[in-house]
KOLSEPA-733950 format. One record per atom (N, C-alpha, C, CB): z, y, x. Coordinates in pm, whole numbers, plus 50000, padded with zeros to 5 digits. Last residue first. Glycine has a CB too. Example, Ala and Ser with C-alpha at 12.3 -4.5 7.8 and 13.67 -1.06 7.14 Angstrom:
% residues 2
507084977551285
507144989451367
507875000351290
505724994051408
507804943151319
507804955051230
507804967051320
509054955351131
END
This chain:
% residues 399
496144547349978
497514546149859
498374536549942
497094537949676
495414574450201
495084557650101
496174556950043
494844540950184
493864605250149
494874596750201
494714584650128
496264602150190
490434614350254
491084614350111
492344602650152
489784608749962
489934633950544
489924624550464
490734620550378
489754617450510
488714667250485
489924658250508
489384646750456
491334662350440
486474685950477
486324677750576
487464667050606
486084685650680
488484709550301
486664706050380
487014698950434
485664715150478
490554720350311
490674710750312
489504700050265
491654711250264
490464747450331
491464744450398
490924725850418
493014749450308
489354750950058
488504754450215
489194745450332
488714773450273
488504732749804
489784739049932
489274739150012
491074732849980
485194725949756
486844726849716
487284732949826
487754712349690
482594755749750
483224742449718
484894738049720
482584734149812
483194780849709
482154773449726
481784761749745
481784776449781
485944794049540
485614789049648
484144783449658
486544780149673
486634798249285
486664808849310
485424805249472
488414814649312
487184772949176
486504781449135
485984791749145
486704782349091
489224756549340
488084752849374
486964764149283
488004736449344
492064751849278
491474749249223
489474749949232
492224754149154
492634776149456
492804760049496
492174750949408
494264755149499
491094797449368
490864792349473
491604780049470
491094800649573
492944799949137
491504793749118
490504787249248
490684805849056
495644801149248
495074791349152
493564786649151
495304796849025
494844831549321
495454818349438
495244800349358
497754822049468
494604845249118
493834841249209
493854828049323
493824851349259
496904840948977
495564836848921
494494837549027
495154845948801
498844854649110
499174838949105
497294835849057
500804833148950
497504874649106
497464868249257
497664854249229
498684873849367
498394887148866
496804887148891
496794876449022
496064905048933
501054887348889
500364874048758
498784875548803
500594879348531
501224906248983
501514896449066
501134887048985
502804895449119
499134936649028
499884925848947
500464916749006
499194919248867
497694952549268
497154940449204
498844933249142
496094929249342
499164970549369
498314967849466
497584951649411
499234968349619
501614972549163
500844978749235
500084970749355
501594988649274
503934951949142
503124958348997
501364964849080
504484977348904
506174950949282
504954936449217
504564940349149
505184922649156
506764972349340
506274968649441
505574954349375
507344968249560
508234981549199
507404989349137
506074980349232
507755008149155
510794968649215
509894961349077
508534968649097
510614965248891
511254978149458
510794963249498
509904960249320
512604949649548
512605008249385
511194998049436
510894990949443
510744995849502
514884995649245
513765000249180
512675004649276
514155011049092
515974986849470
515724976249349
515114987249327
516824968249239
516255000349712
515464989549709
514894987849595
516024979249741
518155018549525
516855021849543
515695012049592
516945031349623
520745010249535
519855008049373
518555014349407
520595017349214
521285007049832
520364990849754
520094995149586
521774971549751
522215031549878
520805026949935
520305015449832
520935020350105
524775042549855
524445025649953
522795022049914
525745007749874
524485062249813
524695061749928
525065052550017
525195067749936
524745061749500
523545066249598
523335065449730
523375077149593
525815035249346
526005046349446
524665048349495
527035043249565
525445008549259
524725021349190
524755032649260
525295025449064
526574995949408
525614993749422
524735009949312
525554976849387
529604991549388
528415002649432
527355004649434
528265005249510
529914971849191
529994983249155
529024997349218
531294983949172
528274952949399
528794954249300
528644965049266
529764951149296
527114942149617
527664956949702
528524960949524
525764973249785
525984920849571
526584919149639
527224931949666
526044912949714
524064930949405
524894922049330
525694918749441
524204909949253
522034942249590
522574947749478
524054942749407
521514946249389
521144923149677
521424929449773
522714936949691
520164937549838
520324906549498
521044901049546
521894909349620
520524892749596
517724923649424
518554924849357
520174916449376
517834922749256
516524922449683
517094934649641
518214932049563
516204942749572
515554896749714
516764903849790
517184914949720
516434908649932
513974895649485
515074885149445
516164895249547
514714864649498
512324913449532
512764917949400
514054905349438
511434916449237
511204900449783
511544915449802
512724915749668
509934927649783
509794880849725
510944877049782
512264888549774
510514873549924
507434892649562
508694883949461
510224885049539
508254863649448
506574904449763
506974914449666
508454907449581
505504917549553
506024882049934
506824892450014
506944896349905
506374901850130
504354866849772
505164856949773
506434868849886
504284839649843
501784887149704
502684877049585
503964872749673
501694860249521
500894888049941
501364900049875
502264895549760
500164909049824
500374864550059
501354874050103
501474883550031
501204878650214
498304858649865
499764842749909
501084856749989
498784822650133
496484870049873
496924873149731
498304866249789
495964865749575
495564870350157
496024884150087
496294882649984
495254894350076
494874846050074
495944845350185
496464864450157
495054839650385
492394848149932
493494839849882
494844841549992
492904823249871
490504866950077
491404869949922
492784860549893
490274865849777
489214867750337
491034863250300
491084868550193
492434869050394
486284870050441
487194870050327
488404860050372
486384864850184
485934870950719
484694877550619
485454878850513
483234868550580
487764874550978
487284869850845
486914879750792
488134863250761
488344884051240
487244885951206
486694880651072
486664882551299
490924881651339
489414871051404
488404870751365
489354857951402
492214896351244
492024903351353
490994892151456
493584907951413
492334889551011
491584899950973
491204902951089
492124910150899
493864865651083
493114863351018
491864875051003
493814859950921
496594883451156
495944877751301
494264868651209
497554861751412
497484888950842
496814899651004
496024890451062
498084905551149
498474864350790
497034871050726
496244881150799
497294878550597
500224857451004
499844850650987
498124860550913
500944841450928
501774885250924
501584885651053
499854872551064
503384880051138
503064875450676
502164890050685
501344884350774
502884905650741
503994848550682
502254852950571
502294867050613
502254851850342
506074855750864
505104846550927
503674848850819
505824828850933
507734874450724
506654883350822
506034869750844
507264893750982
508534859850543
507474866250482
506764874950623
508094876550344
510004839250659
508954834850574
507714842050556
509424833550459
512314857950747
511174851350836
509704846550750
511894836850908
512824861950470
512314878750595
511444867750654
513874889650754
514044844150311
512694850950277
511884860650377
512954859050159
515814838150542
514834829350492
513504836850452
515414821950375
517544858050490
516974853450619
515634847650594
517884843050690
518084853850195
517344865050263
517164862950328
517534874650288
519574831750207
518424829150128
517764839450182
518514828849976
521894844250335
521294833150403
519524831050334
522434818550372
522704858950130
522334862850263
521484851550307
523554865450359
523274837449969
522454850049905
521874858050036
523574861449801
525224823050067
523794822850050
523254828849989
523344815050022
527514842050099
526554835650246
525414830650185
527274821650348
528464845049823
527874859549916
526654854350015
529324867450037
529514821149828
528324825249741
527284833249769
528684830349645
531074816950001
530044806449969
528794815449925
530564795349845
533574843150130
532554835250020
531384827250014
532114842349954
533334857950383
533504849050369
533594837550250
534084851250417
532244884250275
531614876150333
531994862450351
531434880950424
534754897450184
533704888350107
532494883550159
533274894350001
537224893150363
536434900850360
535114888950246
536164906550533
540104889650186
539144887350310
537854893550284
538884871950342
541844892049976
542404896150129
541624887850249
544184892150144
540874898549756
541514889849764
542264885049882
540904883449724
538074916149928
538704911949795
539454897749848
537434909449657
536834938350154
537394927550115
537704930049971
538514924150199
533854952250300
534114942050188
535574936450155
533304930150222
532824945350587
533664954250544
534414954650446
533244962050537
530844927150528
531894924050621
532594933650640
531554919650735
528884929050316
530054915150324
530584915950424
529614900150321
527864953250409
528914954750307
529824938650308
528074958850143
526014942950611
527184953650671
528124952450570
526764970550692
524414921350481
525034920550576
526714932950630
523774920850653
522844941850272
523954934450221
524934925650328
523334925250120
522144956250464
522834962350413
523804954050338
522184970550356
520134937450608
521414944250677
521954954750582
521054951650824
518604930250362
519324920850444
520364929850536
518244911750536
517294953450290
517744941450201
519034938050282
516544927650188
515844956950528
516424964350482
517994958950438
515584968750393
514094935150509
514794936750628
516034943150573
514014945050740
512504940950291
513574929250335
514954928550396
513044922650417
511534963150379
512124965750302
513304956250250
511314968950236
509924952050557
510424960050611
511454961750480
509474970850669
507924936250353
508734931250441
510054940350523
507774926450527
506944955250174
507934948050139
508914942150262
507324938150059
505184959650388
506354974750342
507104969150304
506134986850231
503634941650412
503994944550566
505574954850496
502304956350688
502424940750168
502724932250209
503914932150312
501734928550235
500754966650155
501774962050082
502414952050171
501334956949951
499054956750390
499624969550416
500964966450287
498324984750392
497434933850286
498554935150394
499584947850404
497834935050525
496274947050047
497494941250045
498524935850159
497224932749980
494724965050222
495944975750127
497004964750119
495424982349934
493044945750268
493884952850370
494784960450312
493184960950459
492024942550030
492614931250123
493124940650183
491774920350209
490564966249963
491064958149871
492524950949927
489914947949836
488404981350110
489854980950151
490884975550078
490274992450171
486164978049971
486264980750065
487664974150157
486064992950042
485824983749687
486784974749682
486994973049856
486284960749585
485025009049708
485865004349608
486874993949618
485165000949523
482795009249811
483575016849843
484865010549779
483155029849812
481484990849653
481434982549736
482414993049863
479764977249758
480895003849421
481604993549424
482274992349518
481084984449411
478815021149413
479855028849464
481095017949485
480195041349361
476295016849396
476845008749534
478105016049515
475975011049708
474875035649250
475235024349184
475675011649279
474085021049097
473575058049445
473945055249336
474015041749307
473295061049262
474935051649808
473915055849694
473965051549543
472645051249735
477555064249956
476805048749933
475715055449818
478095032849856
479205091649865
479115075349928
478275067349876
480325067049916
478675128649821
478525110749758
478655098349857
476885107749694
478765146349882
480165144549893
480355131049786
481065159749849
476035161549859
476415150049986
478165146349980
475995158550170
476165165749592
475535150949601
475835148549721
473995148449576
478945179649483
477435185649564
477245171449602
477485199149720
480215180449161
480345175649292
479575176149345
480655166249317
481785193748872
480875195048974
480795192049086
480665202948989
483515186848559
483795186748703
482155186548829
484855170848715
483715186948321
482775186148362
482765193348551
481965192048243
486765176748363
486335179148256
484845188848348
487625186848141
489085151848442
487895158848502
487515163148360
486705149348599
492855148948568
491675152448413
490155158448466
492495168548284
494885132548664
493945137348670
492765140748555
493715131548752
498645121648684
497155119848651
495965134248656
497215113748490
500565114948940
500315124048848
498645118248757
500295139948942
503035115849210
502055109549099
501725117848961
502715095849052
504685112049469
504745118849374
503245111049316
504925135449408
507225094949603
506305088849609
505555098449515
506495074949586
509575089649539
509585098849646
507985101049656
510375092949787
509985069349352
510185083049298
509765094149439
512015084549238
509505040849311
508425048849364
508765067949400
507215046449240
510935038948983
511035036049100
509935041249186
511175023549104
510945052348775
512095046348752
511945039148935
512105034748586
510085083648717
509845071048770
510935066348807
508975070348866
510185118548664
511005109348658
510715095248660
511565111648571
506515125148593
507955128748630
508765118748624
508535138348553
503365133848716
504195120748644
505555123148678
503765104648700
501035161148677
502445154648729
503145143648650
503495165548738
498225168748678
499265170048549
500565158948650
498385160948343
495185188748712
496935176848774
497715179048664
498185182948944
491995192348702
493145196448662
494515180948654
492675204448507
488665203648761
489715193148821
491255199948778
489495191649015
487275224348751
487045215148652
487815200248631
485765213348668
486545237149038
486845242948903
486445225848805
485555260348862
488775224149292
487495222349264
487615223749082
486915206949337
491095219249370
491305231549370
489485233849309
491975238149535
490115190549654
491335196249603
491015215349527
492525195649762
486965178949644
488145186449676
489325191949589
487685196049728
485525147049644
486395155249554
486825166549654
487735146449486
483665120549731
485075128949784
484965139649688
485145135349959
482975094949510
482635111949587
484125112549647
482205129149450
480605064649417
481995070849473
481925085249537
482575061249590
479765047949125
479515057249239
480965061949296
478605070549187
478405021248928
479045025948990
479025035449096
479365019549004
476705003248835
476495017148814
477465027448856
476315018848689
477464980248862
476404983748941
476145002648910
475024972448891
479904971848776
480124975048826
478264980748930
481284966948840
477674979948440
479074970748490
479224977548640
478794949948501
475624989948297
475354981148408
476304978448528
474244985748460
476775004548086
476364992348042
475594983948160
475494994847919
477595033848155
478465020348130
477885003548097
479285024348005
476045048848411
475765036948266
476825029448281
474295025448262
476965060048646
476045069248583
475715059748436
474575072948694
481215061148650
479655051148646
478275062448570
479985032848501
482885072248943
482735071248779
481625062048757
482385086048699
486245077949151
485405069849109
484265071648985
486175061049091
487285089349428
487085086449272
485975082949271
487245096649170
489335107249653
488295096949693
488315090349565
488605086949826
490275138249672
489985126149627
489125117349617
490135125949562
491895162149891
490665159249855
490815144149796
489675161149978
494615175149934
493165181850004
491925177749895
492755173650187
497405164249786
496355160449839
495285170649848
496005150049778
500005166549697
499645171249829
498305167749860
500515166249932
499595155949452
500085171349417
500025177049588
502045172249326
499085132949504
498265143549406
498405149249424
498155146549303
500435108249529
499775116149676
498915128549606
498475103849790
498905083449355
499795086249390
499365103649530
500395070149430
497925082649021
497095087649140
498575092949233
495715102449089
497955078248721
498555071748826
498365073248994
498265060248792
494775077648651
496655083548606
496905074448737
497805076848401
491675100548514
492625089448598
494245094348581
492165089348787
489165110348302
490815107848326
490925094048416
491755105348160
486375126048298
487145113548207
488445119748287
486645092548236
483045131748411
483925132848315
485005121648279
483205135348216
481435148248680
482425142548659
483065142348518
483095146748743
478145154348768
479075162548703
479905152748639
478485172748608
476655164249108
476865154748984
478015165948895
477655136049039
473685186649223
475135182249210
475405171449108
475995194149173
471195192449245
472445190649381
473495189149354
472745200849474
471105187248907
470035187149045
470625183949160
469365200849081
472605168448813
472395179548770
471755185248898
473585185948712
473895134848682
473315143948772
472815150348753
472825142348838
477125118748550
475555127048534
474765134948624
475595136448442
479195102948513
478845107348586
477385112348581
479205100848656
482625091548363
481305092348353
480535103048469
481095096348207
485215067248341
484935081548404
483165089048387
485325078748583
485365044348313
485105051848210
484835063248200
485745051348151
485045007648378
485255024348438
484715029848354
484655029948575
485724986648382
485524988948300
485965005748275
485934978648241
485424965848590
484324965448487
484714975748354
484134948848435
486774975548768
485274974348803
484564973648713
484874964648873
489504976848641
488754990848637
487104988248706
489785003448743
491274957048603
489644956748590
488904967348569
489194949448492
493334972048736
493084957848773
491724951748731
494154949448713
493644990348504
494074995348675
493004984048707
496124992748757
492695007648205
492485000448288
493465001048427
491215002448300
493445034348030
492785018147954
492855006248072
490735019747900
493755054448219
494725049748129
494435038548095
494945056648025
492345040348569
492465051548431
493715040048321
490225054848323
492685046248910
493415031948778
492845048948673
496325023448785
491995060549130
490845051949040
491505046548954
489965040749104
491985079949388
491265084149227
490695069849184
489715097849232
493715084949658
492625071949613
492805071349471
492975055349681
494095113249833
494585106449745
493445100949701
495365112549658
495195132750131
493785129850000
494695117849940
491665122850073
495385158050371
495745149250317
495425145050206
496555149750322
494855167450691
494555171050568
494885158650500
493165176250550
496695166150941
495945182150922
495495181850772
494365185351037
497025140551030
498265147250950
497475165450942
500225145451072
494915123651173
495525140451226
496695146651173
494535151951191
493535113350942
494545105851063
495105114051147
493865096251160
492395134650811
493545128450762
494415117250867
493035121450633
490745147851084
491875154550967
492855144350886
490985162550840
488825121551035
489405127351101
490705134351054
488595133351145
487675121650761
489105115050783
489325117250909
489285100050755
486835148150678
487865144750565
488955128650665
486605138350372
484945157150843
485235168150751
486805163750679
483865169550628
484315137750984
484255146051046
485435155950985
482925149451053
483055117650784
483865115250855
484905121850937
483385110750897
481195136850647
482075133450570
483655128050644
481345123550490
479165134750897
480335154250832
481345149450727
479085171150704
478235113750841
479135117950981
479625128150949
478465120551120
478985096250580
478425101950706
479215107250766
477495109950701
481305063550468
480825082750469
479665085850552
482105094150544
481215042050465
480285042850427
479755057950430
480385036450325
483435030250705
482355020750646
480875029950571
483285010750511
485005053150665
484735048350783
483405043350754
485735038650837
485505059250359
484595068450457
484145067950579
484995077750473
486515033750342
485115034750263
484735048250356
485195037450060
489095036850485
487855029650503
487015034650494
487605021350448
491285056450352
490025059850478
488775047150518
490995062550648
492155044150138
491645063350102
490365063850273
493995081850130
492755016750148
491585020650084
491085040350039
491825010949948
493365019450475
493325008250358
492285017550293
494915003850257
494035035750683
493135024550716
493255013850612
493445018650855
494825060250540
494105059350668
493045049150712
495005058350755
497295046550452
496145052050373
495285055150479
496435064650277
499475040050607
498625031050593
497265037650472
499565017450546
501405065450558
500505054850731
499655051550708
500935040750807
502275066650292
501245072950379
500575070050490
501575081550410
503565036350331
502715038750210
501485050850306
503875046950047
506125045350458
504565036750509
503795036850447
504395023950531
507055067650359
506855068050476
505475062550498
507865062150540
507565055850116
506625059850139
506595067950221
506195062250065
509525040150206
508365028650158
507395041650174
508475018949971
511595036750486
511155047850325
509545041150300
510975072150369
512945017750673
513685031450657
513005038150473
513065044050830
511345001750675
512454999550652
513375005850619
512714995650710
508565014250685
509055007050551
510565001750553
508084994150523
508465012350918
508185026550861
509415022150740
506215030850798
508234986450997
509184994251091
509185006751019
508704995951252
506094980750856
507184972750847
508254980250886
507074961050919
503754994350991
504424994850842
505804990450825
503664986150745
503374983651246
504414995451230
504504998751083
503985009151315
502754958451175
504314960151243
504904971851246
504404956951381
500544962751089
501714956451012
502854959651070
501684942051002
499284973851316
499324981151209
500164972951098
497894984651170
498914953751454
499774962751483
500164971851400
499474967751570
497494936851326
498774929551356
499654940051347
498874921951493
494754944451330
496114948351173
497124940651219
495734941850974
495064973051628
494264961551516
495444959651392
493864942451607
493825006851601
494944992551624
494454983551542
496654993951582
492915032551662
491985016151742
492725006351674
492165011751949
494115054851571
494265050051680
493875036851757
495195051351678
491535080651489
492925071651469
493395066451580
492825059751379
489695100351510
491245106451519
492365091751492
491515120951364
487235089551576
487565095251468
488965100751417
487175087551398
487725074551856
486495088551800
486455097451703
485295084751760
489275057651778
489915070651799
488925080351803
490725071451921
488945042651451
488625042451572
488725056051652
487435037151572
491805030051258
490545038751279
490085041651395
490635049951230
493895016851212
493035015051269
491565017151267
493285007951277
496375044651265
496045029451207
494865024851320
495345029451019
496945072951209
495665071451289
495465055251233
495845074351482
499555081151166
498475076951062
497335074151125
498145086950958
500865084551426
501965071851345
500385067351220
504135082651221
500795103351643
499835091351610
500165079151505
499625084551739
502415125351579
502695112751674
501815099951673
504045107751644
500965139551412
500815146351509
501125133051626
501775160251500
501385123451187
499815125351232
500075130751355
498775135451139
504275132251159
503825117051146
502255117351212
503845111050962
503585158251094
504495152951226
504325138151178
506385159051242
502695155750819
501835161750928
502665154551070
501855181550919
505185143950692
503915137150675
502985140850804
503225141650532
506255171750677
506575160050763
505255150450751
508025152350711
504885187150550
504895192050665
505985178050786
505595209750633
505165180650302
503975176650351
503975179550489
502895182450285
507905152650190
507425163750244
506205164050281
508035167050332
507325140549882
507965132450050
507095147750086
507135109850141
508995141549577
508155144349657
508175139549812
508155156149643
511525141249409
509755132949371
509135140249425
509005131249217
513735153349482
513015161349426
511625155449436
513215174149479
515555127249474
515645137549402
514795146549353
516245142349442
513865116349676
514115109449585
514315119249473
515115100849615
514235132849907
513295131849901
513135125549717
512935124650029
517245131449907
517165142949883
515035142249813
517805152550049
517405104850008
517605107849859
517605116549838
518445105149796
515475110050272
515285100250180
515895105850083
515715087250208
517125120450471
516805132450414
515905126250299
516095143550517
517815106250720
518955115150638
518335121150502
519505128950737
515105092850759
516575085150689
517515099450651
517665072450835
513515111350922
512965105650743
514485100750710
511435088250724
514125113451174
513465130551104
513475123650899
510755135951200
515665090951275
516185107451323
515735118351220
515415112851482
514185073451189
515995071751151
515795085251170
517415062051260
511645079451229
511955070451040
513825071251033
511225044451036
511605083051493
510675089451411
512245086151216
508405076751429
512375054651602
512425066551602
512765081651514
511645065451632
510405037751472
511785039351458
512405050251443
512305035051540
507935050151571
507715051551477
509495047751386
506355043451462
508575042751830
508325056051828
508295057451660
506895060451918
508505015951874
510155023251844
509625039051870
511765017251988
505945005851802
507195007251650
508035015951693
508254992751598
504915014851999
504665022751898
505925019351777
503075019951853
505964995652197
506215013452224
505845021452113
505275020152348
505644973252070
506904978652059
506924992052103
507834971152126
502724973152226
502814975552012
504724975752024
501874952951857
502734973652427
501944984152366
502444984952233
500454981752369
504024950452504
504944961952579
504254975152423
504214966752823
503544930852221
503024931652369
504124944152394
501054935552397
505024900752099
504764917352037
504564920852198
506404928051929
503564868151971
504604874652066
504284893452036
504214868152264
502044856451829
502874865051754
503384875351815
503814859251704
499374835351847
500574843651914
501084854551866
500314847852029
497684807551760
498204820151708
499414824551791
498574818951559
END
């Protein structure tokens, strides 16, 4: 495994640096304030190749593999989570499934354009009753009406709503044949029977806009279907794993963050007539952050270079990095926090915003009590095809 970063992939982070101090950092808590991330920036992000990912450039992205595509999350994410958050829709779960399963006018029509920063969509699937077993227990309903289907139910939580073109959703034609009855459509934005309702004030995520969705016999023309009836799953979960690198990669950047802020304040800092850095206490709280940064880009980088040899499945190494960067994320923050004291509430030290991202950050992209349970069962051998993969073929140590 080589880590090293080639000439190619630092010319893109420090374009995407760049980019994240000069046109996104001044203008973050203003973004915060009014729960929205611009759309006409977002576009200048597409225009510099920053959303392309790794979509293949035939199709407007940019080829990269997921090493590289971590690194420039990371580098997005240090500066504004949903900076990277948008990057990475492209090549997690809003642009796959149309890679993998759209046709060619679907490809043409919706992700071209979205790795372009020209059109922009949102991934339609936690409903109120459900996020995490929404496979089994989708509620949205779906009926067919000669050339067209007809959409009924509610989604929430749909980040990217109120700028989005078009939605990539979900419903089932029978609730009673579980995830087999499953289907997936692109949606357009402004389509009679489709109605937004805005999620206000979020205690974290806030730049980040959200809203839920109401279909009420909503009409979709059958070619703005994926995969054929009752495969809509397999859209679905498509980009499962890779979203959690993509999480994964934001926390990290967000570490980073973490770490040179509570760095700059312990050395400006004084009390008692030194600077509080020089405290025990302060230094390992820092010090523990070092720790968690390296730790956590070696499980990003480490699960990348896994996707980039071609595994068939990393669930358990996408549950080990998304679990073990979110947790690390919530401890820096809030250290970060507890080190800047009083200010810390200030708006203009940045760290009460880590913290209320970093909680929103072990909630989304799978629970973190869901990962510990995954990672369990795989070691535990239940999940696996026989025991520990890892540990096929060891011989059993002697006493």
């Amino acid at each position: 495994m080589d880590f090293g970063i080639t000439q190619e992939q630092q010319a893109l982070i420090d374009v995407a640096a760049d980019f994240a101090r000069n046109e996104i950092a001044p203008h973050v808590e203003q973004f915060e304030r009014d729960e929205r991330f611009p759309r006409e920036l977002a576009a200048k992000m597409g225009e510099l190749g920053l959303l392309g990912g790794t979509i293949p450039e035939e199709y407007g992205g940019l080829g990269l593999d997921y090493l590289t595509l971590a690194l420039l999350l990371e580098e997005l994410a240090y500066v504004d989570v949903t900076a990277a958050v948008i990057a990475g829709w492209p090549s997690c779960s809003l642009g796959r499934p149309i890679l993998l399963y759209g046709s060619e006018a679907q490809k043409r029509n919706y992700l071209t354009p979205l790795c372009q920063g020209r059109k922009f969509g949102a991934h339609a699937v936690t409903e109120p009753h459900s996020g995490t077993d929404i496979v089994r227990r989708l509620e949205t309903t779906v009926r067919r009406d000669g050339d067209h289907y007809v959409l009924n139910g509610t989604k929430t939580w749909i980040s990217n709503a109120a700028n989005a073109d078009f939605f990539l959703t979900y419903g089932t034609v029978d609730k009673s044949l579980g995830m087999r009855g499953i289907c997936a459509f692109i949606v357009d934005a402004g389509t009679t029977g489709l109605a937004i309702s805005p999620i206000r004030n979020k205690a974290g995520s806030r730049s980040q806009d959200t809203a839920q969705l109401f279909f009420e016999d909503l009409r979709v023309p059958a070619e703005n279907r994926l995969l054929p009836e009752g495969e809509g799953y397999k859209s679905l979960m498509c980009g499962t794993e890779i979203g959690r690198l993509a999480c994964a990669a934001r926390a990290t950047g967000q570490i980073r963050a973490c770490l040179d802020a509570a760095v700059a304040y312990a050395k400006e800092r004084e009390v008692f007539g030194q600077p509080i850095g020089r405290y025990e206490l302060v230094q390992a709280k820092i010090a523990n952050m070092r720790v968690g940064l390296d730790t956590s880009r070696l499980l990003v980088r480490h699960f990348a270079w896994l996707l980039d040899q071609g595994a068939e499945r990393a669930q358990e190494e996408a549950s080990i990095a998304k679990l073990y960067t979110t947790e690390t994320l919530m401890q820096c923050a809030q250290d970060a926090y507890q080190i800047h004291g009083a200010y810390g509430v200030a708006e203009e030290y940045k760290v009460g915003r880590y913290f209320r991202d970093a909680k929103v950050m072990q909630i989304y992209d799978g629970a973190n009590e869901m990962h510990q349970q995954i990672i369990g069962e795989w070691e535990l051998g239940y999940r696996a095809p026989s025991a520990n993969r890892r540990r096929e073929g060891a011989k059993p140590e002697s006493n």
